[in-house]
C-alpha positions as a printed Julia matrix, in Angstrom:
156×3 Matrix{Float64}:
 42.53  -13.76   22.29
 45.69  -11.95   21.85
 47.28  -14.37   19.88
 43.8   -14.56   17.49
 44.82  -10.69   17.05
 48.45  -10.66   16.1
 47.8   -13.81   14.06
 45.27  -11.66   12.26
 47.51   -8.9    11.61
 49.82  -11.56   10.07
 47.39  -12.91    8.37
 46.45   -9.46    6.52
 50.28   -8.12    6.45
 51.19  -11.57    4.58
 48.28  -12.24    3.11
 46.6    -8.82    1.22
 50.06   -7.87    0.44
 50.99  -11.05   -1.36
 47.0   -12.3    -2.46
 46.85  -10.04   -5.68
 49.82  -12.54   -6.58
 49.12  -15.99   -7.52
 52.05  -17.91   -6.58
 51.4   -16.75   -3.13
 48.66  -19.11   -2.41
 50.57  -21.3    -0.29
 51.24  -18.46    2.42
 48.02  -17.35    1.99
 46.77  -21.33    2.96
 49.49  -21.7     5.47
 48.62  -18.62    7.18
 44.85  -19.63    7.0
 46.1   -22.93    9.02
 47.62  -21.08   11.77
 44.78  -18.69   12.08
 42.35  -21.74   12.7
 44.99  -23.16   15.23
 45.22  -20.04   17.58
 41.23  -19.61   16.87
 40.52  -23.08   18.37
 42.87  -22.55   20.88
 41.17  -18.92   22.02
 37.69  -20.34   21.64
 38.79  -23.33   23.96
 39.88  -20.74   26.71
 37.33  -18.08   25.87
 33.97  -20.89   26.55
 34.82  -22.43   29.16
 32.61  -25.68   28.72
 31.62  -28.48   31.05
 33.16  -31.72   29.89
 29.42  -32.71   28.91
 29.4   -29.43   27.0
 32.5   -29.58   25.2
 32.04  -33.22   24.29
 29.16  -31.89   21.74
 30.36  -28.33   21.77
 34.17  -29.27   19.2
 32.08  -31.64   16.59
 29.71  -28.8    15.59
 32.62  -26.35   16.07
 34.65  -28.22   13.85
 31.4   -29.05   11.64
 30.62  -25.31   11.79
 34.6   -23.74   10.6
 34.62  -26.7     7.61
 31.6   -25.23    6.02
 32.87  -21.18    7.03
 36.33  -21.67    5.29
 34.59  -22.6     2.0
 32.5   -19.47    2.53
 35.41  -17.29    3.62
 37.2   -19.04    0.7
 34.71  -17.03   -1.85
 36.15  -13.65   -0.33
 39.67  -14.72   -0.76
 38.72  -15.45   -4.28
 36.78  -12.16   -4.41
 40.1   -10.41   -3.73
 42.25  -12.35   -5.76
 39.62  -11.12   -8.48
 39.67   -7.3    -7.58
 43.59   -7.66   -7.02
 44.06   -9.3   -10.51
 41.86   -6.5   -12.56
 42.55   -3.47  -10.14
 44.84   -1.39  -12.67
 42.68   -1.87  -15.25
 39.42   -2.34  -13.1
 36.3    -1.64  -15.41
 33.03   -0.02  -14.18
 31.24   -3.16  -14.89
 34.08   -5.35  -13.61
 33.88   -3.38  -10.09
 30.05   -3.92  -10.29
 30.59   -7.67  -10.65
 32.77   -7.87   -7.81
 30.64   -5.85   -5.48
 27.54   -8.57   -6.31
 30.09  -11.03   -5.29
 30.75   -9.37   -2.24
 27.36   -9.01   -1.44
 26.41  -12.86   -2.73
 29.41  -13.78    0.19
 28.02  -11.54    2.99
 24.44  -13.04    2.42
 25.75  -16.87    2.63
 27.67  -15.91    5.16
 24.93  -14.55    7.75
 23.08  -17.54    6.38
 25.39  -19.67    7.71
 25.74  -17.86   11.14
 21.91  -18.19   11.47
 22.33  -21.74   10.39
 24.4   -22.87   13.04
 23.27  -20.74   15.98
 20.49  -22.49   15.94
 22.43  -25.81   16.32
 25.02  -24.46   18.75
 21.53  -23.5    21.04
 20.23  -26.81   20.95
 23.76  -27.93   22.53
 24.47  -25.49   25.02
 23.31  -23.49   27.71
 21.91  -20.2    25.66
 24.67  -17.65   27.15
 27.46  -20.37   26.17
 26.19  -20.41   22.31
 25.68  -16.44   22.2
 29.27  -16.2    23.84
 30.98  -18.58   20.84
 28.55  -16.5    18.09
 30.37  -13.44   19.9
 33.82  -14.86   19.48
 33.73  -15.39   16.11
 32.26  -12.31   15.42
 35.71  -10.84   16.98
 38.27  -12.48   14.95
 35.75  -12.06   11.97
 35.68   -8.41   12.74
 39.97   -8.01   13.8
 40.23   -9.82   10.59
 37.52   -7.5     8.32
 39.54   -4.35    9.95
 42.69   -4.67    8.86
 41.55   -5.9     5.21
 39.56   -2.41    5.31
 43.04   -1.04    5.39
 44.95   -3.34    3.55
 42.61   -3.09    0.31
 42.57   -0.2    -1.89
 39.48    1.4    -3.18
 38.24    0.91   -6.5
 39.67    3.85   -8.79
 36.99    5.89  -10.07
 37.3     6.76  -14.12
């Protein structure tokens, strides 16, 4: 898990620093790869699963992370948006981005609740709160430093 956390802080030091810029989408994707490298490799030690369980346990898991990087993929865009207007950020255009922001959140616990209930049906009930738990971590190592990272919306 300590890896999941430096690779985090990389993530945000490379990433919010550089996403208001387009041509840095390629470090922002190549960080993104490394993150879900050291993630699978902390959720692998972190579960601890039977070979029974982990034999249905890594096709949902993969399954699961496909569909959350195109939802986590709306928040990059999100920023790229509020990073691309910011100096000249309209009261409107801040309202716009906060009912994206909100629009993101929602599909996102949508999708949480979506595949808890699949992750139960596979494993023991502990085992699939314990990998809802995990993610919430990096999610929330991850959310953390953005909360510093990002500026606030200047008010006119």
């Amino acid at each position: 898990m300590k890896k999941i956390i430096y690779l985090a802080c990389f993530l945000i030091a490379t990433g919010t620093s550089s996403i208001f810029a387009q041509s840095e989408a390629d470090v922002i994707e190549m960080t993104r790869s490394l993150l879900k490298l050291e993630k699978k490799a902390a959720v692998a030690e972190a579960m601890v699963l039977s070979t029974e369980e982990a034999n249905v346990f890594w096709p949902l898991y993969e399954e699961y992370n496909g569909k959350l990087y195109e939802v986590q993929s709306k928040r990059v865009n999100i920023m790229n948006d509020f990073g691309e207007q910011y100096e000249t950020l309209s009261d409107e255009q801040a309202d716009v981005i906060m009912t994206q922001y909100f629009a993101y959140q929602s599909e996102l616990m949508k999708l949480k609740k979506q595949y808890y209930k699949k992750f139960k049906k596979i494993l023991p009930l502990g085992k699939a709160a314990r990998y809802m738990q995990i993610e919430n971590k990096v999610e929330t190592l991850i959310d953390a430093q953005l909360a510093v990272e990002l500026p606030l919306i200047e008010t006119k």
